[in-house]
N, C-alpha and C positions, 0 to 999 in steps of 0.2 A: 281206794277205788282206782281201778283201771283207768287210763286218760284214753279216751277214743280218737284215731287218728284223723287228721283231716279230710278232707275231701278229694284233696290232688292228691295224695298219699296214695290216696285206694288203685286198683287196678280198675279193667273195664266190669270182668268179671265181680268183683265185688262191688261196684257200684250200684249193679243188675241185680243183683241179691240181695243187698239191702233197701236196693226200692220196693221191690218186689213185699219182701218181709214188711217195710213201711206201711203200705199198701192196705197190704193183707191187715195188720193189725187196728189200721185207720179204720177200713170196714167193718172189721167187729169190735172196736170201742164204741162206731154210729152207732152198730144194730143194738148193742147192750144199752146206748143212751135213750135212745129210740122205746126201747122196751121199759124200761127203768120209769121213762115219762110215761107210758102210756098206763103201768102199773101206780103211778102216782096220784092220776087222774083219777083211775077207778078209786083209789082207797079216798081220795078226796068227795068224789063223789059218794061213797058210803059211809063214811064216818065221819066228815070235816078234814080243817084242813091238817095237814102234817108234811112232815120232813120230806117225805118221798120227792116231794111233788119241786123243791129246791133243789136236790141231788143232781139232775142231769147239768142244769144250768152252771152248778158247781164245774162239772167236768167236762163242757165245752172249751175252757183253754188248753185242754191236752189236743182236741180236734186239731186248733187252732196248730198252735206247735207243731205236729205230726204233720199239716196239708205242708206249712212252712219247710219243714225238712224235705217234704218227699219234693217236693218243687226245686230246691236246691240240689238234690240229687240228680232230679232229672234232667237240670238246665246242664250239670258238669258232663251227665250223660251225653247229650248231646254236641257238647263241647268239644266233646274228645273224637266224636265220631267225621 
């Protein structure tokens, strides 16, 4: 696997691009976790309980991660300016 370079490596330019990228993808991991629960509810309210309804919860520490990075992106962004 590829090692990803640091932070002060990067240019301005790239720094903006992968917040950007950050960003974008942070909002549709929400929307997908977002739907995922509300699709878990329903199936819990018609059939009992099941998996679904554990799934988002599972994959809140990717939010977690992702708000972490794009925050460290944006403080270096800053930093630089």
């Amino acid at each position: 696997m590829k090692k990803q370079p640091q932070l002060s490596e990067l240019s301005l330019e790239e720094l903006e691009k992968r917040a950007k990228m950050t960003k974008f993808s942070n909002i549709m991991l929400c929307v997908a976790l977002v739907f995922q629960f509300l699709v878990g509810v329903f199936l819990t309210y018609k059939n009992g309980f099941n998996v679904f309804i554990i799934l988002p919860v599972a994959f809140l520490p990717l939010i977690i991660v992702n708000f972490t990075n794009l925050k460290k992106i944006n403080e270096e962004i800053t930093k630089r300016k």
